[in-house]
DOPAVO-263482 format. One record per residue: chain; residue in three letters; z, y, x of N, C-alpha, C in turn. Coordinates in steps of 0.2 Angstrom, whole numbers. Layout:
BEGIN
+-------+------+-------+-------+-------+-------+-------+-------+-------+-------+-------+
| kette | rest |    nw |    nv |    nu |   caw |   cav |   cau |    cw |    cv |    cu |
+-------+------+-------+-------+-------+-------+-------+-------+-------+-------+-------+
|     A |  Ala |     Z |     Y |     X |     Z |     Y |     X |     Z |     Y |     X |
...
+-------+------+-------+-------+-------+-------+-------+-------+-------+-------+-------+
***
This chain:
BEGIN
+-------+------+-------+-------+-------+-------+-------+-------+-------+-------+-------+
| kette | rest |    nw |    nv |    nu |   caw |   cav |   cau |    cw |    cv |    cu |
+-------+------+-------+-------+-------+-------+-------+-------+-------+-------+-------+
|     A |  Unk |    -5 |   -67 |  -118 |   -12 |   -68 |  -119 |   -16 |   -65 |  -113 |
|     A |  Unk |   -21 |   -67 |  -108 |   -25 |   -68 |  -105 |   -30 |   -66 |  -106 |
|     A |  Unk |   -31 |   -58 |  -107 |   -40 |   -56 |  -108 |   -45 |   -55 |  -102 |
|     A |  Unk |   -50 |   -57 |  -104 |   -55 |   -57 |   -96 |   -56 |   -48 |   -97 |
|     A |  Unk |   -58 |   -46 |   -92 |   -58 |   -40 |   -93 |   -65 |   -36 |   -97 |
|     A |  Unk |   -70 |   -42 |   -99 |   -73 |   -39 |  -103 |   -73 |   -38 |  -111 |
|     A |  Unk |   -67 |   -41 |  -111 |   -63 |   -40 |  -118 |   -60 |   -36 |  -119 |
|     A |  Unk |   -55 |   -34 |  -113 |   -48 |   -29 |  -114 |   -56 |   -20 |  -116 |
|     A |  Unk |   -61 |   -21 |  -109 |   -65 |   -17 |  -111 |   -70 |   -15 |  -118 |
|     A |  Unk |   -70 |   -21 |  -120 |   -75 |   -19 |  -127 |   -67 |   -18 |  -132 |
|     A |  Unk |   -63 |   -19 |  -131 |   -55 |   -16 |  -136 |   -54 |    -9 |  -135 |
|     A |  Unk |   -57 |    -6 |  -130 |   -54 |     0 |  -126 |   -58 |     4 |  -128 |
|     A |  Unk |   -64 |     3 |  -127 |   -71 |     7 |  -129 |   -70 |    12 |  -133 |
|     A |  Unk |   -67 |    12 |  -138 |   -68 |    15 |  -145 |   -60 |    20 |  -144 |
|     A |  Unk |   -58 |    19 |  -140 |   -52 |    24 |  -139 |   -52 |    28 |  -136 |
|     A |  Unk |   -51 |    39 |  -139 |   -54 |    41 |  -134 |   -51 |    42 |  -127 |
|     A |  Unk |   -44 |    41 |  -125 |   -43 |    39 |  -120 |   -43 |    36 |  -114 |
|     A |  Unk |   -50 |    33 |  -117 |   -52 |    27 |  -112 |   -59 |    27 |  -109 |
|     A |  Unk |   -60 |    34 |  -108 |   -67 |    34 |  -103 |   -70 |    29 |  -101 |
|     A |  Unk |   -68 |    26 |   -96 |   -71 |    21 |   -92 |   -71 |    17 |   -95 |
|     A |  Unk |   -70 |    13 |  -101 |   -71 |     8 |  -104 |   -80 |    10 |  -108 |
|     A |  Unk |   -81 |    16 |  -109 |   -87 |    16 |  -112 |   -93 |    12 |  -108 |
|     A |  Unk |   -98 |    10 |  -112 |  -104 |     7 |  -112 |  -108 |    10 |  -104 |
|     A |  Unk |  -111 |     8 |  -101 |  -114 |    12 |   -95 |  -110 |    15 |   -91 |
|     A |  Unk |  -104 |    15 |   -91 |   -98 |    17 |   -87 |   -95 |    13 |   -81 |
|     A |  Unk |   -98 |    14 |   -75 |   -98 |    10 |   -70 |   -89 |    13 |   -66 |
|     A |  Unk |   -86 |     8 |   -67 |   -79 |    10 |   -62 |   -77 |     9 |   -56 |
|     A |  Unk |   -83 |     7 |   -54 |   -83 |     6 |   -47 |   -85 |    13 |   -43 |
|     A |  Unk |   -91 |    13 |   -47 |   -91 |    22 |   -46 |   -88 |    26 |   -46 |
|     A |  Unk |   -83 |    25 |   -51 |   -80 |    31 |   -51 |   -74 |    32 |   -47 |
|     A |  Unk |   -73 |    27 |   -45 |   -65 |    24 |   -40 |   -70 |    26 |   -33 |
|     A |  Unk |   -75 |    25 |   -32 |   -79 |    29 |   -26 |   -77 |    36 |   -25 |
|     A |  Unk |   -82 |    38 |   -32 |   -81 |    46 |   -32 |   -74 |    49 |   -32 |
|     A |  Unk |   -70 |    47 |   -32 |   -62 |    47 |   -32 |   -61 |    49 |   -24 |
|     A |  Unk |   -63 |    42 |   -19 |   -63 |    43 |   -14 |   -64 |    46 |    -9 |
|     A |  Unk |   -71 |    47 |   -12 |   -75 |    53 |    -8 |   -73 |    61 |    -8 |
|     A |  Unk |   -74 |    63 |   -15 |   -71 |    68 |   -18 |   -63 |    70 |   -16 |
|     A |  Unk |   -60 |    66 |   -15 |   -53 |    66 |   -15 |   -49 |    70 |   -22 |
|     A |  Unk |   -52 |    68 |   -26 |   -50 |    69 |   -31 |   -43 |    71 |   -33 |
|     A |  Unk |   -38 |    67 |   -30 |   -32 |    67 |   -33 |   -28 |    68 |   -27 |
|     A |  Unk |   -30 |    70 |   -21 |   -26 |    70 |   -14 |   -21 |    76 |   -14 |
|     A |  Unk |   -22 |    82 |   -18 |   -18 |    86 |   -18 |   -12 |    85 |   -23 |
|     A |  Unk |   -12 |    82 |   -29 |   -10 |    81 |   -35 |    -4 |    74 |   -32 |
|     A |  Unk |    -5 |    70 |   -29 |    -3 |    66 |   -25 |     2 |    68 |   -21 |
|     A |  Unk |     1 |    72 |   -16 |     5 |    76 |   -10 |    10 |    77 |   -13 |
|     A |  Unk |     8 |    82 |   -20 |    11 |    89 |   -23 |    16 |    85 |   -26 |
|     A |  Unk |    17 |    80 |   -31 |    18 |    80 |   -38 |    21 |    72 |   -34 |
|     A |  Unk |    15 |    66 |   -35 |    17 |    59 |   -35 |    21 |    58 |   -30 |
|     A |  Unk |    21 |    58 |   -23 |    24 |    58 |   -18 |    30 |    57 |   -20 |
|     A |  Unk |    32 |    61 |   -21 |    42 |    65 |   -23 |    45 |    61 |   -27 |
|     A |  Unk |    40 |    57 |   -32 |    40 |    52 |   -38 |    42 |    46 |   -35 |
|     A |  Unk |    40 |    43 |   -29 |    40 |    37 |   -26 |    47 |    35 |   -23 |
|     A |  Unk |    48 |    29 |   -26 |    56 |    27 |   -23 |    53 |    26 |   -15 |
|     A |  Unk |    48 |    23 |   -12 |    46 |    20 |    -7 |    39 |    25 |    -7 |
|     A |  Unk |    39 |    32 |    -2 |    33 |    35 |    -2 |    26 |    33 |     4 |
|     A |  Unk |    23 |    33 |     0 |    17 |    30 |     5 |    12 |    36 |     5 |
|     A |  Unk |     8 |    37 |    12 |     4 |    40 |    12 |    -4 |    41 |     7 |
|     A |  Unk |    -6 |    45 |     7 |   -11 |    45 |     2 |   -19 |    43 |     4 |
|     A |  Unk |   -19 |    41 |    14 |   -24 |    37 |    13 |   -23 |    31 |    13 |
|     A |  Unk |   -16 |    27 |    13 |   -16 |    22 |    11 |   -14 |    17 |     6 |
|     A |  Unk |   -15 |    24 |     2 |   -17 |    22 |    -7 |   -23 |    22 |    -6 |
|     A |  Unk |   -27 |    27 |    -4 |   -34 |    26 |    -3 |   -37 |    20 |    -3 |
|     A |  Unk |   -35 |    17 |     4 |   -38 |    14 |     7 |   -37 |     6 |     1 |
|     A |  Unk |   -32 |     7 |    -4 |   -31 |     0 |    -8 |   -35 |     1 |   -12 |
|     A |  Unk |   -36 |     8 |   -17 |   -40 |     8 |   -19 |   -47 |     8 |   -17 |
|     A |  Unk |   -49 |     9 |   -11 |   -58 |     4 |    -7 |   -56 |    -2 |    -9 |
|     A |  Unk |   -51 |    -5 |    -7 |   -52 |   -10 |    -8 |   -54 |   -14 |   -15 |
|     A |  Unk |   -51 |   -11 |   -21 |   -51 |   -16 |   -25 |   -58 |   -13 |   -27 |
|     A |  Unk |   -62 |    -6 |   -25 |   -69 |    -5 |   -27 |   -75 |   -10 |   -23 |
|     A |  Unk |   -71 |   -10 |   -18 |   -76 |   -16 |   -14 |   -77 |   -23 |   -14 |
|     A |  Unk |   -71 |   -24 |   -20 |   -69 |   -34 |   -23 |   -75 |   -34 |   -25 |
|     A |  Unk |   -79 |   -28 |   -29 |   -83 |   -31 |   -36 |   -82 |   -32 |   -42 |
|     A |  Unk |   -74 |   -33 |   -45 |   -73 |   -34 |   -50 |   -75 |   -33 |   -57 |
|     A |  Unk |   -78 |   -26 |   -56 |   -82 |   -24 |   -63 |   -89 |   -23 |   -61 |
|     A |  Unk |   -93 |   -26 |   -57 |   -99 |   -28 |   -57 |  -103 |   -34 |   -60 |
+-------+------+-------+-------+-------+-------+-------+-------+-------+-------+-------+
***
């Protein structure tokens, strides 16, 4: 089953670990503030890296995640 994403969103809402699905909760934003911030770059380096069968650098996780803030998707 095929849910548009404003579906899977109003399903999400109500669960509380699903932040971003709240009402006024822009994800584009927040995938900004991510980038900016570098939010998770230490966490990444440290932890995720070593996790990866194929490790990839973390500005170009980055740079995919610009990307899919920059489709528009949840606008």
């Amino acid at each position: 089953m095929n849910l548009h994403h404003d579906e899977v969103r109003k399903q999400r809402s109500t669960l509380a670990v699903c932040p971003s699905a709240k009402e006024n909760v822009c994800v584009t934003d927040i995938l900004y503030e991510i980038i900016e911030k570098e939010t998770y770059k230490k966490d990444y380096e440290k932890i995720t890296l070593g996790l990866l069968f194929v490790p990839e650098t973390y500005d170009t996780v980055i740079q995919s995640i610009k990307k899919i803030a920059d489709s528009g998707i949840w606008n």
